[in-house]
Residue, then its C-alpha position, 0 to 999 in steps of 0.5 A: x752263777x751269781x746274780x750279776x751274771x744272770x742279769x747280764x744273761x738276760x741283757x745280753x740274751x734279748x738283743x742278740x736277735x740274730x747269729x751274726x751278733x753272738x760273737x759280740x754277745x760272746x766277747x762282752x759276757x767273757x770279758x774278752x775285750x779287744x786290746x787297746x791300740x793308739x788312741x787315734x785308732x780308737x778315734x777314728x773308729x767312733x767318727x767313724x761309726x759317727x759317719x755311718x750313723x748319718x749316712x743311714x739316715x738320708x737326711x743329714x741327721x744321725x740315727x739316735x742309735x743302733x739296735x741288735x733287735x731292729x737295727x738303725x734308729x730314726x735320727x735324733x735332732x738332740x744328738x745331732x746337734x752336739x754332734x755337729x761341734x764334734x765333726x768340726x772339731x774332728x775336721x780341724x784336727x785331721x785337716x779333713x774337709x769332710x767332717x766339715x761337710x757332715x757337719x754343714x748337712x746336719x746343721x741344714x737338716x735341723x734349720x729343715x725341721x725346726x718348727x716354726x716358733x722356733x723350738x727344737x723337736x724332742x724324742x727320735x724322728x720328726x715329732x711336734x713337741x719342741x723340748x727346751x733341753x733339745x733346743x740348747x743342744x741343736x742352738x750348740x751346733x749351729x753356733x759352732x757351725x756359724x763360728x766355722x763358716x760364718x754363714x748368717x743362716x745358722x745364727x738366725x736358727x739359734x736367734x729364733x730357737x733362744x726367742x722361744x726360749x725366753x718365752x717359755x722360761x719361768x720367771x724364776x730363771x727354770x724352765x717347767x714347759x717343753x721339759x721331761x715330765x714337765x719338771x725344772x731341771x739343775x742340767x738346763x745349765x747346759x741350755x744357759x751356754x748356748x744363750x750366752x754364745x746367742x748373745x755375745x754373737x748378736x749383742x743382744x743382752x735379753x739372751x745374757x739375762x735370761x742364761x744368768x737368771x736360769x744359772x743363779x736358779x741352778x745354783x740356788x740348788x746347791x748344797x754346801x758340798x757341792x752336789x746340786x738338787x734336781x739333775x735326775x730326769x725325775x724328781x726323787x730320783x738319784x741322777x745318772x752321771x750323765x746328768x751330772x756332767x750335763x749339770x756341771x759342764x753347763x755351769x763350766x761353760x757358762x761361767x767361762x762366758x761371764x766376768x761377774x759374780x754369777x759367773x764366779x759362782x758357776x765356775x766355783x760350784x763347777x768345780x767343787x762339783x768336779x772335785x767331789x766326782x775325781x775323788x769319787x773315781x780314784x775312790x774306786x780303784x781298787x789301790x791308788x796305782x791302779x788303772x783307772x776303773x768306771x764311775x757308778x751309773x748314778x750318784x746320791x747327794x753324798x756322792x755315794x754311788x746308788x745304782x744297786x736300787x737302795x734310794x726309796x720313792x715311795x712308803x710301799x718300797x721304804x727300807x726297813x732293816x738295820x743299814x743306812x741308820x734304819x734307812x734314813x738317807x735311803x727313804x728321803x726320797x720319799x718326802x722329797x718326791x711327795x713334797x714336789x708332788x704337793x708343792x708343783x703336781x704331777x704323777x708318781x713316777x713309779x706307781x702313778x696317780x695324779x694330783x693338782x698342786x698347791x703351791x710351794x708356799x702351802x706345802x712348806x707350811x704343811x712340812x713345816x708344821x710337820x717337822x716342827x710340831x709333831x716329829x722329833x729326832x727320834x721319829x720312825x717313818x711311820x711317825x713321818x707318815x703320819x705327821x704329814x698327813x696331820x699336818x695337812x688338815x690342821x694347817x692353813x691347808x685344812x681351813x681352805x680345804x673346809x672352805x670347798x676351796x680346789x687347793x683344799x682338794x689338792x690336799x686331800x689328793x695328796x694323801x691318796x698318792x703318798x699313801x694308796x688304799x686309803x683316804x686322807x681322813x683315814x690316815x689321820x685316824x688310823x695312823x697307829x694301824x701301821 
């Protein structure tokens, strides 16, 4: 039995929590897919399901989803939110009032639970923590529901909701506060669109400015073949494609809504960025006549796929063979994440440990000298290690570290979080041990 299989066992064999769902563990595992019908068919049963989904929850909002194990979820503002612009598209399409009227109860339950300096509550249920990406969504589906009813009451929830996201907006254009794992993040692209429908509606240019300073950020994470920097949830993580097309149809949207060279930039990268995923998905038929087959679940910045675990975050779990040029794309996760680590803060994703930051300026200076002063092309990664930590204490770094000042120990931090069991110091010392 191949390793493949077992994994999809096992998958499969913890959600089958009761008889009533072997048939459907049955069918997935043999492939025995149900034939495809007319697409309006296949239509009709996901709007359907849609429909169930809120019907459960009582309140107007849609459940975030259902478990074999323990059955409907809580709603989920984020979802319902985009949900909304998908019932009343559905209704326009079947001439069905209904999903009108569906749509008009979810957009009543999130004006019910948005928290009062204007937020949108993150995670299932009704939790207190607003999140900026959530907030974009619900802002989507009241703006929808306003353009279909005209009633005031969904705009003044999206002005509230655009108000508290200037104020929590950094003066770079991102977003850090109210975020997943309190990063910035290429896909609140997706949080720029809304702003730019909040201000076409309210003629208010505040919410313009503010969606253009977060789009020219995004771009700034671009590189040349069109793949941007920080779509993943976690830094040094390769993202999902579901990130990617929140990124690139953020950046789609928005530049729709802009007649200036901010919104030509975002439309080019959109589609460079479309591009490179279209040719990624012919890549993976099997001949160029085949049907179609599924994208990767997550991508690296080649636009190779990378969901079989290769892309590295750690010096722990660094490869060591002979692929990839001895690992060289693999492993850069791992400076990368250290880098924002040193540079922003935070916890290792994977094995813990926190730090204070010290800045983006000091932790280039710290790359910089060692990229410059003691590694050369032909470096291993223990050599990279060791650089690093080198070029820490002999840099700027190092004198305020002397001085007693807190980014000196923020410093010395940052060699127990890249580099566990061993101090800074020790490091520096014993860097041949390795």
């Amino acid at each position: 039995m191949t390793s493949a299989l077992l994994s999809r066992l096992r998958g499969t064999l913890r959600i089958a929590g009761s008889l009533g769902h072997w048939r459907v563990v049955a069918r997935d595992l043999l492939h025995n897919n149900e034939p495809l019908l007319d697409e309006d068919i296949h239509l009709r049963s996901a709007m359907d399901w849609l429909g169930r989904s809120q019907d459960v929850s009582g309140c107007g909002g849609l459940s975030a989803g259902y478990s074999f194990r323990r059955g409907w979820l809580p709603p989920y503002p984020e979802t319902t939110g985009y949900a909304i612009a998908t019932f009343l598209r559905y209704a326009q399409r079947t001439d069905d009032n209904s999903w009108l009227e569906r749509a008009v109860r979810a957009g009543d339950w999130e004006i019910d639970i948005q928290l009062p300096e204007g937020g949108v509550r993150g995670g299932q249920g009704i939790n207190d923590g607003p999140v900026v990406f959530n907030t974009g969504q619900v802002m989507l589906g009241w703006m929808a529901l306003y353009r279909a009813t005209t009633e005031s009451r969904y705009l003044q929830a999206a002005l509230r909701a655009a108000q508290w996201l200037l104020q929590v907006q950094e003066r770079d254009g991102s977003w850090r506060q109210h975020t997943y794992e309190d990063t910035p993040h290429a896909y609140h692209s997706r949080v720029a669109w809304p702003l730019l429908e909040v201000a076409e509606a309210s003629a208010e240019s505040k919410y313009r400015t503010a969606a253009e300073s977060q789009l020219r950020w995004v771009i700034g994470q671009a590189l040349p073949n069109g793949w941007v920097d920080g779509m993943s949830f976690r830094r040094g993580d390769d993202p999902y494609t579901h990130t990617i097309a929140y990124t690139y149809r953020g950046l789609f949207e928005s530049g729709l809504r802009l007649a200036n060279d901010t919104g030509a930039s975002a439309l080019k990268l959109a589609r460079l960025g479309a591009d490179r995923l279209l040719r990624r998905y012919e890549l993976n038929k099997p001949h160029p006549h085949a049907e179609p087959w599924s994208l990767a679940a997550t991508l690296d910045w080649r636009w190779q796929p990378s969901d079989d675990g290769s892309s590295r975050d750690h010096y722990s779990n660094r490869y060591t063979g002979s692929q990839d040029s001895g690992g060289v794309h693999w492993n850069s996760g791992i400076p990368n994440l250290a880098f924002y680590l040193v540079a922003e803060g935070g916890t290792h994703p994977t094995y813990g440990g926190s730090m204070e930051g010290i800045g983006a300026q000091d932790a280039a200076e710290i790359w910089y000298r060692a990229l410059t002063t003691y590694l050369t092309a032909s470096s291993a990664i223990q050599r990279g290690k060791w650089a690093h930590v080198v070029g820490t204490f002999n840099g700027r770094v190092m004198q305020l570290f002397v001085n007693g000042t807190s980014m000196g120990s923020s410093a010395a931090q940052s060699g127990s979080i890249l580099y566990p069991k061993k101090t800074s110091l020790e490091i520096a010392a014993y860097h041949d041990a390795d």
